[in-house]
N, C-alpha and C positions, 0 to 999 in steps of 0.2 A: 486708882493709881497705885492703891499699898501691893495688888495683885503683882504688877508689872516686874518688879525686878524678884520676886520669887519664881516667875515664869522664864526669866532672862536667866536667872542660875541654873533651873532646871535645864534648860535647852543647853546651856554650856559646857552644863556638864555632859550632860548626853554625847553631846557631839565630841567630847574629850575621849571618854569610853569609847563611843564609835571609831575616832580617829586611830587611840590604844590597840583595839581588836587588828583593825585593819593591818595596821602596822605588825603586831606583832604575828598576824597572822601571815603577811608575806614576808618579814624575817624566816618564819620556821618554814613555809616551801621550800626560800631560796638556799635555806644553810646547808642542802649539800652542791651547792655551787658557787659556795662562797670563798673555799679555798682557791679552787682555780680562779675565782676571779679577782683575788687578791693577786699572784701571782702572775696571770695575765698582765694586769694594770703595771702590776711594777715592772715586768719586761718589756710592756709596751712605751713606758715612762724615759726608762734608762735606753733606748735604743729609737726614740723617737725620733733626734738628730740623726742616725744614718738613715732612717725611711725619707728623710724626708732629701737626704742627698742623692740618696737611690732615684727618689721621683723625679729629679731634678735631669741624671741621668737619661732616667726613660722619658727624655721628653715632655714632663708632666704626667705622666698617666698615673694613676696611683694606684689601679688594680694591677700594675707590673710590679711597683714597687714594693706593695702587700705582699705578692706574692713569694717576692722573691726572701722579704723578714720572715714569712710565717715558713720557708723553707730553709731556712736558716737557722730558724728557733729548732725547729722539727729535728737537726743533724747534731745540731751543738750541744742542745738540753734532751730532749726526749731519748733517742737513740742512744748515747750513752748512760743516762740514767738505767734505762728499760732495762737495758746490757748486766750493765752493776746489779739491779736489783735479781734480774736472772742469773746471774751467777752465784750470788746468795742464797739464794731459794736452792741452786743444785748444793752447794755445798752443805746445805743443809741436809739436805735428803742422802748425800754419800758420805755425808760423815759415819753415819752408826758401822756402813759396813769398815771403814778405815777404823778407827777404832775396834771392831772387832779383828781385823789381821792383826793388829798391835798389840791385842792382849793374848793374839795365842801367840807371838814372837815373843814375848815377856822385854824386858824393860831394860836387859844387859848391863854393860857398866857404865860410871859415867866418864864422862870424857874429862882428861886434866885437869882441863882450865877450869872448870866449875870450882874447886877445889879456892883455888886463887883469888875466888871473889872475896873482897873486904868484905868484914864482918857474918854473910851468911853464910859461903862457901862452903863452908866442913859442915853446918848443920845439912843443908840441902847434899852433900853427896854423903852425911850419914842418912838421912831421909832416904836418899837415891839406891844406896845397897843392900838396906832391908828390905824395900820391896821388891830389889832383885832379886834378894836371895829366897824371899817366899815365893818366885815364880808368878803365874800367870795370873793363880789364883787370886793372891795379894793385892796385885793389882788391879783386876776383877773389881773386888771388895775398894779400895781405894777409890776406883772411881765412879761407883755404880749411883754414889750418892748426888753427882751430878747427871746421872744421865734423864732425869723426868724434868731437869730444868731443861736440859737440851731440844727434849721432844719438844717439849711447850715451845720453845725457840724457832724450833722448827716449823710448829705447825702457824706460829704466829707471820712467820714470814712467808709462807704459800698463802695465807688469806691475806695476808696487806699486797700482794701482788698486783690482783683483781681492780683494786682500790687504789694501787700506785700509778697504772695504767689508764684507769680512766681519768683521777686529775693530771694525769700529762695528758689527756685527747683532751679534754674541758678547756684548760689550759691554750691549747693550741686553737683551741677553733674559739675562743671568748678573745685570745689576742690578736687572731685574722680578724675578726669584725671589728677591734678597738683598731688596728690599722686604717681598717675603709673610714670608719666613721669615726675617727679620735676627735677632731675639731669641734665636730656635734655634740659628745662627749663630754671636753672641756667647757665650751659655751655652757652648756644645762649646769654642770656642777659650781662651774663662776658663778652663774646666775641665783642659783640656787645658796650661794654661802652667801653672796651679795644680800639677797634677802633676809638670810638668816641675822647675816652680824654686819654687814654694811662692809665698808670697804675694808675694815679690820676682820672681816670673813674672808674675803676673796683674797688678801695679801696672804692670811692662814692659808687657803689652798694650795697659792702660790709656791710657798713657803715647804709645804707639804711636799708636792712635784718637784722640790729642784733638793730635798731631804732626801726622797726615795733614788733620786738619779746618782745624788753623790753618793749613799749608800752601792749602791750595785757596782758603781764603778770604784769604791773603797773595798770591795769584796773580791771581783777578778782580777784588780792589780796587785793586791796582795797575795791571792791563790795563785797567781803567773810568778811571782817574782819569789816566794818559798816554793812553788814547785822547780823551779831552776836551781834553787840552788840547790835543794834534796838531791836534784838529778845529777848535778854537777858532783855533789860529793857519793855517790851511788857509782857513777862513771871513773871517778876518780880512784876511787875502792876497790875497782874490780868488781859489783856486784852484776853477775848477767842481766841483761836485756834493760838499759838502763834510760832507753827512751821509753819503752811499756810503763814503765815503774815511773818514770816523769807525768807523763798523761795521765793517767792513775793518782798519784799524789795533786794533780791540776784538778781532776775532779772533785778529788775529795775535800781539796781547798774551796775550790766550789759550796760544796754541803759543809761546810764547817766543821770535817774534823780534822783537817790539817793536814801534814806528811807525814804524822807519828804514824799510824798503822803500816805505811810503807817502810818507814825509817826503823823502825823496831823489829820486824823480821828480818830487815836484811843485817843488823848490827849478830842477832840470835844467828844467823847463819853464816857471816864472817868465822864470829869464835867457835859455831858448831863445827864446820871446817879445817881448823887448827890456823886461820887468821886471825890469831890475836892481834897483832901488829893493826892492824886495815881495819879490824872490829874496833881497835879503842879510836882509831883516828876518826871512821864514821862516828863515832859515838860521840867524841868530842866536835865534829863538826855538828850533830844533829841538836847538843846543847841551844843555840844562842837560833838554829833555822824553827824549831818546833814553834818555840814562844812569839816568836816575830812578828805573826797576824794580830796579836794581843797590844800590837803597838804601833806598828804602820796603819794600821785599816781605820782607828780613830785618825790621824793624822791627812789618809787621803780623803775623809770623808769630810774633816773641817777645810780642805782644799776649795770644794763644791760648794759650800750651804754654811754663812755667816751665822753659825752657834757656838755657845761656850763650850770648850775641849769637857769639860765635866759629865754637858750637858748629853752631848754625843753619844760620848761612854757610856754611861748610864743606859739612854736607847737599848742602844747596842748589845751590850753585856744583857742587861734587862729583858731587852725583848728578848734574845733567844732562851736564856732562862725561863721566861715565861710562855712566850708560846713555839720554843722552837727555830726551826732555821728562818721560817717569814718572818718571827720576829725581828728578824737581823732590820726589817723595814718599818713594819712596824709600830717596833719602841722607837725610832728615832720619831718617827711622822705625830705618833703622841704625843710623844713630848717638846716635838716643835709646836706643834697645834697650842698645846698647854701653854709654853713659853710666851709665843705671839701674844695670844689672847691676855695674857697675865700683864703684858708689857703695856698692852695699847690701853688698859682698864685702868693700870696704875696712871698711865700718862695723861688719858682722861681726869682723873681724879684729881692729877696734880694745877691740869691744865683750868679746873673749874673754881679749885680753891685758892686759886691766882687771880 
């Protein structure tokens, strides 16, 4: 009988180790399709209520109504992304030769207004006239010390290309299967938390999917409502082509960096221009439109998923800090998960010592 539970540890253990292996061995298959399948889930999550109006539509069928999300995702996200990221890559490859017409035009004078900027003005256009006055060469030399960062730049954005493409197809064909088969999906993972942590698991899931939905939808209505008004003060300005540069800023509110890359060339090209007047106006409207995701998007996001404003932000702010634009989902999904569990443990506790 003293055999019996050294033989029970031993097997315990064993079979910990085996389950360990296992596990971590289909972790490391899966992780290069784990990005897309992050991404999948959380598109499929946040747009699940119109698949499921679409079906309703087609009469119930659901492979019309799949089809017609995963063609949709296909137009909105991938396509323009692709586009964006292709145009990068070119501009990457034709800069060296623009930069080279530039240095044998040398650097001329500078324009007025430069002069008039508070505080730097006179340094930058004494900076500005010595290297004109040394010609091509100076310039040359000025900028040669960045040209190896540039190359690197370059070469790193034609290999992330390859890789940006294949998680948009990943992406797209892991969210057309989560379309046919979401229910099945959901069922497994309910069941599966239910096991894990009991019905304080499954509210965590719960919890999780209505975090990831408010998020997505705190993301595009913030990206929609500063890309309007960028455009509107773009329009207003006179800057050319100010629905391109609206769509554009919409994107880029999309990927999280906001309307500033739009908003800041076109202010640089008001004044480059001799639109002072229209340059400072942009520039005073683009004040208070730059920051405004930093403030609404916690705000749409507590709309959706009963968390504390703190808690939100944190996510949010957090996760893309830590892992980037998915973060944006998530840090929130973490630290709801975290929160939940932490609430129902204490409530327990309090509930036992009562």
């Amino acid at each position: 009988m003293s055999v019996a539970p050294s033989n029970d540890v031993t097997r315990i253990t064993l079979m910990v180790l085996v389950i360990s292996v296992l596990l971590a061995g289909s972790f490391w298959t899966l992780l290069p399709f784990i990005g897309g399948a992050i991404w999948a889930v959380t598109i499929v999550i946040a747009t699940w209520p119109l698949l499921l109006r679409l079906q309703r539509i087609a009469g119930g069928r659901r492979s019309i109504a799949a089809t017609i999300m995963t063609l949709i995702i296909l137009l909105v996200f991938a396509v323009p992304f692709a586009l964006a990221v292709t145009a990068i890559v070119d501009a990457a490859y034709s800069s060296p030769t623009i930069i080279h017409d530039f240095l044998e035009r040398g650097l001329g004078e500078p324009p007025r207004w430069i002069e008039s900027i508070p505080v730097v003005g006179k340094r930058i256009t004494g900076k500005w006239l010595e290297l004109a006055a040394g010609g091509p060469a100076a310039l040359g030399e000025a900028v040669r010390p960045y040209a190896k960062s540039a190359a690197a730049w370059a070469i790193a954005a034609s290999g992330g290309l390859g890789r940006t493409i294949v998680l948009v197809l990943l992406t797209i064909v892991i969210a057309a299967i989560l379309y046919v088969q979401g229910e099945t999906a959901a069922r497994g993972t309910l069941a599966f938390a239910r096991r894990l942590g009991g019905e304080s698991g499954e509210n965590t899931i719960r919890l999780a999917g209505q975090a990831v939905r408010s998020v997505a939808l705190g993301v595009v209505v913030t990206a929609l409502v500063q890309a309007l008004l960028a455009g509107l003060g773009l329009w207003i300005c006179g800057v050319p082509h100010p629905g391109l540069l609206t769509a554009l800023a919409f994107a880029l509110g999309i990927a999280q960096l906001g309307p500033a890359p739009v908003l800041l060339p076109a202010i640089i090209w008001l004044y480059w221009t001799g639109n002072v007047v229209w340059g400072t106006v942009l520039l005073i409207w683009s004040v208070p439109v730059v920051p405004l995701d930093n403030i609404m998007r916690p705000i749409m996001i507590r709309r959706g998923v009963q968390l504390p404003m703190l808690l939100i932000l944190g996510g949010v702010i957090g996760g893309l800090i830590s892992f980037g634009v998915v973060g944006l989902f998530v840090g929130p999904v973490i630290l709801a998960a975290t929160y939940t569990l932490t609430k129902d443990w204490v409530a327990r506790g309090n509930a036992v010592s009562m």
